[in-house]
Backbone as numpy.savetxt, mean C-alpha at the origin, in Angstrom:
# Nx Ny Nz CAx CAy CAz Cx Cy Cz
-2.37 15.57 -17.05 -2.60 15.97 -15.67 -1.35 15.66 -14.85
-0.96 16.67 -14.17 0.18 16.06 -13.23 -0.70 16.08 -11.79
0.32 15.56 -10.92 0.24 15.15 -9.41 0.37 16.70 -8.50
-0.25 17.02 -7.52 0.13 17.46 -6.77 0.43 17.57 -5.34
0.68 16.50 -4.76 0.78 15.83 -3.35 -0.48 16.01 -2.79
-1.57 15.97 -3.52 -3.00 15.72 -2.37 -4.05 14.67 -3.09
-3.73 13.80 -3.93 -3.96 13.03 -4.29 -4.96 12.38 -2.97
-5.90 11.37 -3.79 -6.70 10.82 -2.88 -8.17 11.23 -2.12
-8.34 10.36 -1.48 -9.94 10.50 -0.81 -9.70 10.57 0.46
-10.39 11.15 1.47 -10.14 10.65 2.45 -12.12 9.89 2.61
-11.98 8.54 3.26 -13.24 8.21 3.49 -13.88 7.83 5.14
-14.79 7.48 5.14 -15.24 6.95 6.06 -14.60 5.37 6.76
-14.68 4.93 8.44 -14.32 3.99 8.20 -15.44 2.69 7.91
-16.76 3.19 7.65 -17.70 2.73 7.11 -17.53 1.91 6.14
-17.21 3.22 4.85 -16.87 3.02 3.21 -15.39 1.68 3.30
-14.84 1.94 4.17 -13.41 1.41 4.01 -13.98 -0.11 4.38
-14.98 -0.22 5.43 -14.75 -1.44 6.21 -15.82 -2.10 5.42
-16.88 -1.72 3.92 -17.59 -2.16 3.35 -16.44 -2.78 1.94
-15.76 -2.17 2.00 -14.52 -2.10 0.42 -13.54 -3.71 0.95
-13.55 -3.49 2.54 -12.24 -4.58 2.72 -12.84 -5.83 2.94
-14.24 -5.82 3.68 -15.29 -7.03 3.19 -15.54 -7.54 2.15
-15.75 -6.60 1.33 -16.35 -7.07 -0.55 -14.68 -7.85 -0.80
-13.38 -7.57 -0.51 -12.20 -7.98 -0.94 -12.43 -9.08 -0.24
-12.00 -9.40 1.14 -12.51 -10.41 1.76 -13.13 -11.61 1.47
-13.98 -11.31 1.07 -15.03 -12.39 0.52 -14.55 -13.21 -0.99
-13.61 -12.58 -1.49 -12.60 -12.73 -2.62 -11.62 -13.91 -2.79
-11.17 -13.54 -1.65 -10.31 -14.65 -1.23 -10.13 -15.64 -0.53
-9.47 -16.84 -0.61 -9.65 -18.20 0.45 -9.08 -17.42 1.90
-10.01 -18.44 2.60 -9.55 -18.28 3.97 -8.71 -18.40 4.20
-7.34 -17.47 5.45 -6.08 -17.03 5.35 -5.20 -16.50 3.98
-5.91 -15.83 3.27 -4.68 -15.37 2.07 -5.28 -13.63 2.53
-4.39 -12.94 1.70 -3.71 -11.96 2.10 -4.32 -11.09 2.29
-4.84 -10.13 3.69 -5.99 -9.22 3.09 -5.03 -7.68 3.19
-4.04 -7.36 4.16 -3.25 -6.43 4.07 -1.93 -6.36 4.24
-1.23 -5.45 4.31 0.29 -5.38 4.18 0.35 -4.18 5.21
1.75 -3.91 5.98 1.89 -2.72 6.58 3.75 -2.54 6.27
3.70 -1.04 6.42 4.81 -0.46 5.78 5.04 0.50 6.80
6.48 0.56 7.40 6.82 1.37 8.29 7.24 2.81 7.89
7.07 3.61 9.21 7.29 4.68 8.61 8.39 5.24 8.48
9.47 4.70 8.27 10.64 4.84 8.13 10.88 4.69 7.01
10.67 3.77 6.28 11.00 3.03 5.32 10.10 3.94 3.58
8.93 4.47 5.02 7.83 5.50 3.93 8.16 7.23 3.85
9.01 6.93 4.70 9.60 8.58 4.74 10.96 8.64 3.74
11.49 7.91 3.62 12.90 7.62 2.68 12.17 7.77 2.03
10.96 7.30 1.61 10.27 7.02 0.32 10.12 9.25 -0.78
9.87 9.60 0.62 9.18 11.18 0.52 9.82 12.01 0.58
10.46 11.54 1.53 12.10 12.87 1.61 12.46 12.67 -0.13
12.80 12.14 -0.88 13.27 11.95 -2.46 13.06 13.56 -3.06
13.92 14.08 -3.40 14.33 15.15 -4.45 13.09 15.27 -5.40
11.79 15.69 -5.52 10.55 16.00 -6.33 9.70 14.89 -6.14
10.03 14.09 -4.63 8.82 13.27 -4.45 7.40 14.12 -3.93
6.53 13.77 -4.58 4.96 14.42 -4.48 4.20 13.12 -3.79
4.51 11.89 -4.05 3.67 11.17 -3.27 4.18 9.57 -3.57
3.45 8.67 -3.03 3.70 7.18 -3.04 2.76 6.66 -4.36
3.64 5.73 -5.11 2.53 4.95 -6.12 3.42 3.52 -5.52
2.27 2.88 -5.26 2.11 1.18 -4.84 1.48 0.22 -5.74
2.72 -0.62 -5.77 2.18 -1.52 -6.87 1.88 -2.70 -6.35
0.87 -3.82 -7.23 0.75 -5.21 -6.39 2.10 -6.28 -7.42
2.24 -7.19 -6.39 3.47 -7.82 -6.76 3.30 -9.27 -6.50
3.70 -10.22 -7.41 3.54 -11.21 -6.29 5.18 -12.03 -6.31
5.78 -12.32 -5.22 7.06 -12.87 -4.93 7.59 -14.02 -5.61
8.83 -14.52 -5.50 9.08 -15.65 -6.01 7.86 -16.84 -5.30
7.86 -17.16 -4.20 6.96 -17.99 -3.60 5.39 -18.11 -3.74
5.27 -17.15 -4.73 3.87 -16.63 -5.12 2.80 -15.87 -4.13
4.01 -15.67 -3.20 2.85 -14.72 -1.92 2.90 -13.40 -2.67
1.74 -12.56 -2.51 1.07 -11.41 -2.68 1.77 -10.45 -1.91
2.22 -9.13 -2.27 3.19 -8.06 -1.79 2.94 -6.83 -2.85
3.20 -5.77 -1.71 2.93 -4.62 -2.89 4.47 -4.26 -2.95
4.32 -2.86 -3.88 5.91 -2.25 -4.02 5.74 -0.79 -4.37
6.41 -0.37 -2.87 6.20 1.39 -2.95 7.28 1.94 -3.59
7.04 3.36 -4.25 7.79 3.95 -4.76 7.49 5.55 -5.27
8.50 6.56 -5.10 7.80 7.79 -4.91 7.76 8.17 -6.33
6.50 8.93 -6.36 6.23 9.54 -8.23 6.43 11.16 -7.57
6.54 11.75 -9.16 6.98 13.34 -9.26 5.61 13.67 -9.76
5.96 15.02 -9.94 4.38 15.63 -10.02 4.27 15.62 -11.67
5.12 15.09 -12.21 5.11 14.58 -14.12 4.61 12.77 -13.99
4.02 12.61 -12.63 3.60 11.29 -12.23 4.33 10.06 -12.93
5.45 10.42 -12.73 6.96 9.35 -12.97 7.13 8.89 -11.74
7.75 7.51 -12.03 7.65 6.96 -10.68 9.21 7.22 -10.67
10.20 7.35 -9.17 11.51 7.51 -8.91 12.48 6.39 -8.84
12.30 5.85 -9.94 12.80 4.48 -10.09 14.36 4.61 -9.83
15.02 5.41 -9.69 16.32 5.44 -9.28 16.61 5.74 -7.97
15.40 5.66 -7.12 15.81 6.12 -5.74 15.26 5.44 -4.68
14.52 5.31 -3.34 13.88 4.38 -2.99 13.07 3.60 -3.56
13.17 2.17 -3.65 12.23 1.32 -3.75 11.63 0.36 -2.63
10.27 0.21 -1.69 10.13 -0.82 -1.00 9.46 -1.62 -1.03
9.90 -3.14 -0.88 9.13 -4.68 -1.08 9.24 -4.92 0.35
8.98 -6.13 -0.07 8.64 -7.40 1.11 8.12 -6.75 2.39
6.85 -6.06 2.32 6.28 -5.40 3.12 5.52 -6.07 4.52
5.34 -6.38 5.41 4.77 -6.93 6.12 3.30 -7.21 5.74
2.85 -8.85 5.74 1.57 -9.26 5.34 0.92 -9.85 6.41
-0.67 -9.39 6.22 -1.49 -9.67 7.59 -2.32 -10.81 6.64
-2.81 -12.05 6.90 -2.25 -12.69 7.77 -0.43 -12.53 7.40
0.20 -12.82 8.21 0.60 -12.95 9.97 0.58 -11.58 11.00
1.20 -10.50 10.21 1.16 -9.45 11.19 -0.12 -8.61 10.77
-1.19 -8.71 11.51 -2.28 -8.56 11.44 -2.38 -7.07 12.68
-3.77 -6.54 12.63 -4.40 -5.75 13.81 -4.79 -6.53 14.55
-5.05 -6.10 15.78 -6.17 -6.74 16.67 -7.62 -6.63 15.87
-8.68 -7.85 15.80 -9.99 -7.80 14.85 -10.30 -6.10 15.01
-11.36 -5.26 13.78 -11.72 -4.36 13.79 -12.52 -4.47 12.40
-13.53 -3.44 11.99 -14.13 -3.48 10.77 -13.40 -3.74 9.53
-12.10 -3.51 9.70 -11.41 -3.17 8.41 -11.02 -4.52 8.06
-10.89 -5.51 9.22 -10.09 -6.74 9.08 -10.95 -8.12 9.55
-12.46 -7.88 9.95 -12.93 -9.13 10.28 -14.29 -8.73 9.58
C-alpha cells in the first residue's frame, strides 16, 4: 500500500478528549501529556521534494524526557531521512493550552 497525502481520521473532539484522558490516567502527575510543533518548522517538513505527509516518532532524550520526531514520508511510505528532521519539540507540561477537554 502506498501513502497518498490523506492519510488519517478526522474525529470528534469528544473521541479525542476520551483518548487523551484514557492516556492521562497513564501517567504520573506532571509527565508528559503533549508536544507542539510550529508551523514553520512543519512546513519545511512538506515543502520536501515527494513529501506526502508527516510520520512522528516517540523518542525519549538524553535526560529521559519524552519527545517525538517529525519527518516527511513519500508515497513508497519512506521516511525522508535526508532532508528535514524535527526534535526537541515543545512539551506540555510546560508549554501547555489554557485547561480544555483535551488537556484536563
Amino acid at each position: 500500500m502506498s501513502f497518498n497525502g490523506d492519510e488519517g481520521t478526522v474525529v470528534t473532539l469528544r473521541e479525542a478528549s476520551v483518548w487523551t484522558a484514557n492516556y492521562r490516567k497513564t501517567i504520573p502527575v506532571g509527565g508528559t501529556i503533549a508536544h507542539f510543533i510550529g508551523k514553520n518548522k512543519l512546513n519545511m517538513i512538506l515543502q520536501q521534494k515527494d513529501c506526502v505527509g508527516v510520520r512522528v516518532y516517540y523518542g525519549i532524550d538524553e535526560k529521559g524526557n519524552k519527545n517525538l520526531v517529525f519527518v516527511g514520508a513519500d508515497a513508497n511510505q519512506n521516511d525522508l531521512v535526508n532532508g528535514v528532521i524535527v526534535e526537541y519539540v515543545s512539551a506540555c507540561p510546560t508549554s501547555c493550552s489554557s485547561p480544555n477537554s483535551l488537556n484536563s
